[in-house]
Every structure is written in C-alpha cells, then in structure tokens.
C-alpha positions, 0 to 999 in steps of 0.5 A, a space after each residue: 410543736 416547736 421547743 419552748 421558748 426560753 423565759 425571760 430573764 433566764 440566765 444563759 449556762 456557763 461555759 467550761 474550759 473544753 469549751 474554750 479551748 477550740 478558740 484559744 489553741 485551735 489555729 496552733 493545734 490543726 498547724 501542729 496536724 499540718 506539721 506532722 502529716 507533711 513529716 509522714 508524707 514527704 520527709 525525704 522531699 525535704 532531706 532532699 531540699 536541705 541536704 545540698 544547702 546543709 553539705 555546702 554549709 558544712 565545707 565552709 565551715 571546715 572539713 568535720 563533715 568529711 573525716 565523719 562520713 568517711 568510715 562510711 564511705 570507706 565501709 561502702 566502697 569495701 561492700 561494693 568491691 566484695 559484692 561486685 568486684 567487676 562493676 567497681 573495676 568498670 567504675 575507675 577504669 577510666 581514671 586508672 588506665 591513664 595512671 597505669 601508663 604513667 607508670 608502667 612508662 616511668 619504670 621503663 624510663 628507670 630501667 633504661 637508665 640503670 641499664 646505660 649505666 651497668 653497661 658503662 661500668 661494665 667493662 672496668 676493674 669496679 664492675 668485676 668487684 661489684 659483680 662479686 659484691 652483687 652474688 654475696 648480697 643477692 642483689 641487681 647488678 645494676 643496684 648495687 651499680 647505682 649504690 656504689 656510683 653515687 654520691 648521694 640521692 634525694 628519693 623523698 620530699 615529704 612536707 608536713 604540718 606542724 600540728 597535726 602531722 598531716 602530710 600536705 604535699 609529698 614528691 619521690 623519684 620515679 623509680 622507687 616503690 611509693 609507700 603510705 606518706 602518712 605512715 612517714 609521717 605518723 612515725 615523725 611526729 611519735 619521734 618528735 613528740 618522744 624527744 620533747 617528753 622525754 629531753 626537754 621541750 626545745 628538743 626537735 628531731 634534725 637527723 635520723 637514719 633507717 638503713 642505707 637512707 638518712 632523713 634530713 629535717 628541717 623545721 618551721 613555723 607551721 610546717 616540716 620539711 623531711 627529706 629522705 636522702 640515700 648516701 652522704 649529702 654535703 652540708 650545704 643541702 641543709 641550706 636547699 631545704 631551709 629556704 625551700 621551707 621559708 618559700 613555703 611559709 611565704 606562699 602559703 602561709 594563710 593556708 598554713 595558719 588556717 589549716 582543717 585538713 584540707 590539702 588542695 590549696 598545697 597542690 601549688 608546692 609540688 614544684 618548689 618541693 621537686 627543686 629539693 630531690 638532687 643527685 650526685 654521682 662519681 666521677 668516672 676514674 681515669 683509666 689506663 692504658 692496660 686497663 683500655 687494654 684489657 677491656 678492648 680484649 675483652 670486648 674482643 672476646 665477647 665480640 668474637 664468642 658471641 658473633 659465633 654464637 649469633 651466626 651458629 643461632 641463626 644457621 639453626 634457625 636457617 636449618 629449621 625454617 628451611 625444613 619447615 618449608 620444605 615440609 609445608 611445600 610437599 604434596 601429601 603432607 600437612 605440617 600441624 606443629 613444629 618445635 625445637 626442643 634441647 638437640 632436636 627438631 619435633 614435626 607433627 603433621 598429616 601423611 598421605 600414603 602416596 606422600 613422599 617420607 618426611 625425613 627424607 623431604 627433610 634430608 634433600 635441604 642436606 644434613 641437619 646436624 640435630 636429632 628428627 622426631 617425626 609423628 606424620 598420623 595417615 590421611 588421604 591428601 586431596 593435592 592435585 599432585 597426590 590424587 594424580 598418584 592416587 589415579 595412576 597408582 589405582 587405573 594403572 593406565 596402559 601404555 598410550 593412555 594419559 591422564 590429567 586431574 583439572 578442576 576435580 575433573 579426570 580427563 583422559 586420552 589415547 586408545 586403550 581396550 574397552 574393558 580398561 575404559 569401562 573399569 577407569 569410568 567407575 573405579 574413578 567415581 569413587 576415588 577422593 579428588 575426583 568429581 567428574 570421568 571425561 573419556 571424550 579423548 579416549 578410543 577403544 582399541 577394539 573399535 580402532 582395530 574393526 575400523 583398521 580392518 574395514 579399511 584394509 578390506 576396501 582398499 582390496 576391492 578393484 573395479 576393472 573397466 573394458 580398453 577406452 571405456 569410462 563406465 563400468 561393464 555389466 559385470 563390474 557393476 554389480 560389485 559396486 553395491 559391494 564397495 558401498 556397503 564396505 564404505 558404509 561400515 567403515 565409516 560406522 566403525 570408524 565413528 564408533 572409534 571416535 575417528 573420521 575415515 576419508 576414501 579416495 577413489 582412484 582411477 587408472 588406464 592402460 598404455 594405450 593412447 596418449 599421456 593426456 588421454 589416459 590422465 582424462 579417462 582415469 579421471 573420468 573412471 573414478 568420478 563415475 565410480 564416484 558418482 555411483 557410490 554417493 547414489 548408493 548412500 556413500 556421504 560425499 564428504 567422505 568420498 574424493 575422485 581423482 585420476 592417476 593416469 597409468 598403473 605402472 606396478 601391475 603392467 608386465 614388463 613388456 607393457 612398461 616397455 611399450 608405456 616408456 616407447 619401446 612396445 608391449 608383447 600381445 597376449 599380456 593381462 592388462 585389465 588391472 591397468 584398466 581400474 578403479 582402487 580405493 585408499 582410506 585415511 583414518 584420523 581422530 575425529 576433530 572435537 567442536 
C-alpha cells in the first residue's frame, strides 16, 4: 500500500532558515573547505611559488629583507662552523685559496721593499742611530727605518656616507694589517655627532690624531672623505681630496642620494679613492768623503769577517759530508743518522763485527777538528765484501785454495784436503750471505797424491823386447795385463781427483843397425805395446805411441862409444836399450 496522498487544498510546510542556508552560503562554504585542505596539504608548495617572486620584490624595494634576516644567517653560519668546522672549511676553500696568495704575496712584495731600504741605509751615521733608537724602542729595524725616512704616508682611504655612517668603499697600502672600516667609521660619526651637540651645529670634524697617524676629513654633500695620513702631509693634500670627493658626488651622485645600504654600485670609486694614497720620502743626504770612507772600511770589514766565516762554514760542511760518504761507502757499515751538533759530529748507524772501526773510517779523510760521537749497535752485514771476510774469517782456507762470493754463490778452487772440502760444504750452508756451495774447481789432495802414485808406479814398469824384434817375448808378455791394470787405476784416481792423465808409450832400440832402422823398430815397439793395452781396456784416447830411437842414458860406456862409430865391448847388458817405457802427464780435467 502506497502513503496516502496529500489532500487537495493542503498548504505546503514552512521553510526555516537551516533550510535556506544550503542555498544562499553553500558555494562560498565548500570554497572555504577547498581552501583550508589545499593550506593542510601543500602549504610548503606554495611558500616555495611565492617565495622567489616575494625576495625579488623585496631587493626592489630596498635592502629591509637583507639587514632582517641577517642575524639569522650570521646564527646559522656560527652553527655550522661549530658543528662541523671541516664541512665549512671545504665550503670556502675555493674563494679563500685565491685571497691567501694574494696576501701571502703583498706581504712578500712588502717586506722586500722594507728590507732594500734597510739595507740602503745600512751603512750611514742615521743607521747607527736608528739601530740605537730601534733596541730602546723594541721595534723592526726596518720600521723605525721606514719612520724615520719618510715624509709622509696615505695608509687609508676610507669613503663614508653621510647619513648613516656606512662605509661605502674603503682602500689601504698593502702592508699594513686591515682592521673593521666600520669601526673606523662608527668612531667618526660619534666624534661628529659630539661636536654638533656639544659646539654648535656647523661644527664638522676636519682633523684628528691617534698616535703616529693623523686622519684628514674632508666632508660633502652626501658623503666623507677620511684619510689616514702617517707623518706630516703638505697643505696642498687637502686639496687631492677635495676634488677626489666633488669626483665622487659627480659620479655617483644618484647613488649617493638614493642610498638603502646597498654598497655595490660604490665598487667603481675604488680607483679615484687609490689616486689619494701618496707617499713621500727623504731625500738621501750627501755623504762625504770620510763618510765613503768609513762605509767602504766597513763593507771591508764585513766582506772580510764574513768571507772568513762562509769559507770555515763551508770547510765543516766539507769535512761533514766528506765523513758522511765515507761512512756510507764502507762495507759492514749502515749509516741511520748523522748530526752536527754545538762542536761535535754525531753518527748512529749499524756495525758488522768484521767492519772496519767507524772512527777510523773517519780519520782516513785526516783530521776533523771537532769531537766524534759514534753509536754503531752490531748487525750482520750481508755486503759482498764482508761476507767474503765472513768466509774466510770462518773456512780458513788452506794455502792454494781460493774463494769467490757470486750472486750468493761461494765458488771455490785449488786442491785442499778432504776433511777441509767436507767441513767448508756444511759450514758454509749455514753462513749469512751464502745460498749455494760450488767445489766443481776444488780437488782433493788425497785423491791428487793417489793419482801422483799411481803414475809413478807406471812410469817404473819396462817392457823389454829381444835384438830386432818388434813384438814382445813370451816372457815380457805376461806383464803386460800388469801395465793395464796400472793404467786402469791411474786413469780412476785421476778422475776421481778431477783431473785427466795422458800415457805415452815409448819405444827404444839398441845400437845395432842403422839410424833409421832403429827409429822404425822403436816406433814399431810401442805401437804394439799399444795395441795390446787398448786390447786390454786401456781408453785410446788416453794412450800415444811413439818412437825414440836409441836409449843412450841406460847403454854402457862401450856401447855409447860403438852408437857414436867407435865400438861396444862384448858381454855389455843391453836389454834395457831394447824396450817399451811409459810417461804420464796429469792435468786438471777441462770443465764443459
């Protein structure tokens, strides 16, 4: 069932003011919600839009935004430097680098011109008396120099704005320290201001004097002029300054009448204030003749005293780098530090115990004329030359044997005793220096003395052959496995002494026959002899036949008698004059 209907000619209800009030203030109340979300949710969006635009305005206007927020930045830029001095220090490295040699250079640029003139007033009467002057005072020499030379000096220019006292440009010679201008000019406009309250009000402040500097003032329609003046300046500087100002009001005088502290536009003054900072100086008196006198004598002098002083500095430094060298070049010692000190010469360094003594390394340059104090603490040296020392101090090397230290290596050669050779192998294992032992070139005296023996008892075997006959007899033949075992072991020993033996077989006949013949059959003799050794495992190349015809030192008298034409008596023993000797050569064996 629906509602029922209304009946006609019902009036409609009445309408009350919340009612109405969707429609009359509706639109203004959902733009006053849109306004205060958009404030909730983007207020620093739109500080950020308006905040550029609002500074700009600002600057136009003049500089009230700049002297407001500056004890803010002054209180953050303090905070940051405490926090994190380093960070900040970064920050203006860049600017401040540039500023520092600027300087760091006009003071260099200062002091050199102080000094030329000290030292062209250094040898006159005024010098003497301002050297007096600067020890009661206790100042520079060359202050009191500067003082006492000059006329007058501009040091300051500072240019001032009339109504509020801010200093607007401000220059100053280069090497005097730059102090606050606006203290400067603070205390100006305090005197000024006391002179019109307290004289009357056309009084002005024109002159005024602060120990050895005087301030000239020189005033205009919008701005000061002060100069700070050291010494008397003439009368006619008033003037400089006069027109230097009327300059400045003809230049900038918009900027002068307009001012909000904004000092850039000043900038441009910089130049006409420079013209004003003029110095005048003494003219150099005439010297005279006893007076060139005195200060050639003197520069004499000086020349002389401190030529000799230069020389006896430069003998010592000699002296000192000459035992330095010394020092540093000798083997076994280590020089760490080296000082001279009030009469004395200090050395610290290293000493090997095989090292030569340092003083007397010292005394071999001759003598030194100072006191040495030397603190050398021990130390094993490994020099080329002190582990040589070291060896030979430790082996003790018999006589014959020598030793060489290459590359760490010990190389050692000659003929010394076995007991020596196996004692220098592991005693020079362990010695500093040393990696490797090389006996290739060192013999044994034992083995040399076997191998000597063996070659004495070949050479004492003959092998005898019957009259005309180039073989060996039955009975001779038999010795010959003798010879070849004598040969066998003299060729080991000798190559167990690391040397080489060579054998020679020599073949002889008796007298009979002829010359010829008998060099023939001696020939014949010994290459058989040969032969039958090599048969027997005698090495070929360690074995030379050769024939020497008659054996003259074993025939008889008679015999020598019928070999030289004039007859051998019968019954003489001629078998030795028939035979086969043997000469051995021993060598060191040749190294591949």
């Amino acid at each position: 069932m629906g509602q029922p209907r209304a009946r006609r000619g019902t009036p409609p209800p009445s309408k009350t003011i919340e009612d109405l009030r969707p429609l009359l203030v509706g639109p203004e109340q959902r733009r006053i919600r849109q306004i205060e979300e958009r404030l909730d949710q983007s207020m620093a969006d739109m500080v950020a839009e308006v905040l550029p635009e609002a500074v700009i305005e600002s600057r136009k206007k003049g500089e009230a935004l700049s002297w407001a927020l500056d004890p803010i930045l002054t209180g953050a830029i303090h905070e940051s430097v405490r926090r994190d001095p380093g960070a900040f220090a970064d920050a203006i490295s860049p600017a401040m680098g540039p500023a520092i040699r600027k300087a760091v250079a006009c003071a260099l640029r200062a002091m050199l011109q102080r000094l030329n003139e000290a030292l062209a007033q250094g040898l006159s009467w005024e010098s003497l008396r301002w050297r007096i002057e600067a020890r009661r005072t206790g100042r520079p020499f060359a202050e009191v120099v500067l003082l006492r030379s000059m006329v007058y000096r501009t040091e300051q220019i500072f240019l001032v704005h009339r109504g509020t006292g801010i200093v607007l440009e401000h220059v100053c010679v280069d090497d005097i320290p730059v102090r606050d201008p606006d203290q400067v000019s603070a205390m100006l406009t305090a005197i000024d201001a006391f002179a019109h309250d307290a004289f009357r009000t056309d009084a002005r402040l024109e002159r005024f004097r602060v120990g050895d500097l005087a301030g000239w003032v020189e005033h205009g329609p919008s701005a000061l002029l002060v100069a700070i003046v050291r010494g008397v300046a003439p009368h006619d500087y008033e003037i400089t300054l006069r027109e230097t100002l009327e300059r400045v009001h003809l230049d900038c005088g918009g900027e002068l009448a307009g001012f909000r502290g904004d000092r850039a536009p000043f900038s441009g003054c910089r130049d006409l204030l420079a013209r004003c900072l003029r110095e005048q100086r003494r003219s150099a008196p005439r010297r005279g003749r006893a007076a060139l006198v005195a200060a050639a004598s003197l520069i004499a002098i000086a020349a002389v005293v401190l030529g000799l002083r230069m020389r006896a500095a430069w003998q010592d430094e000699r002296r000192f780098a000459g035992c330095v060298e010394a020092l540093r070049r000798e083997p076994g010692l280590l020089l760490t530090a080296a000082e001279r000190r009030a009469g004395e010469y200090a050395f610290t360094g290293l000493r090997d115990p095989l090292a030569a003594d340092p003083r007397a390394v010292i005394e071999r340059g001759g003598p030194v004329g100072r006191a040495v104090t030397l603190r050398f603490e021990p130390f094993y040296s490994l020099h080329p030359q002190i582990v040589e020392r070291r060896l030979e101090h430790a082996l003790r090397p018999p006589p014959g044997v020598s030793l060489s230290l290459r590359d760490g290596v010990l190389e050692a050669s000659g003929v010394a005793p076995e007991r020596w050779i196996e004692r220098a192998r592991w005693s020079a294992a362990v010695l500093p220096g040393v990696a490797r032992f090389d006996g290739g070139r060192l013999l044994a005296q034992e083995s040399i003395d076997g191998a000597r023996a063996a070659a004495r008892a070949l050479e004492g075997i003959e092998l005898l052959f019957d009259r005309g006959a180039a073989r060996l007899a039955a009975g001779q033949r038999a010795r010959l496995d003798e010879v070849a075992a004598a040969a066998a072991r003299l060729i080991a020993l000798a190559r167990e002494a690391g040397m080489t033996a060579d054998i020679r077989a020599i073949g002889y006949a008796d007298p009979v026959g002829s010359a010829a013949s008998n060099q023939a059959l001696s020939l014949a003799r010994a290459e058989h002899v040969a032969s039958e050794l090599i048969a027997r495992g005698v090495p070929p190349d360690r074995l030379r036949a050769s024939g020497a015809g008659l054996r003259r030192e074993v025939l008889p008298p008679s015999c020598a008698r019928e070999a030289a034409g004039v007859g051998c008596a019968p019954g003489a023993d001629e078998r030795r004059a028939r035979s086969v000797i043997f000469l051995v050569d021993l060598h060191a064996a040749r190294k591949e």
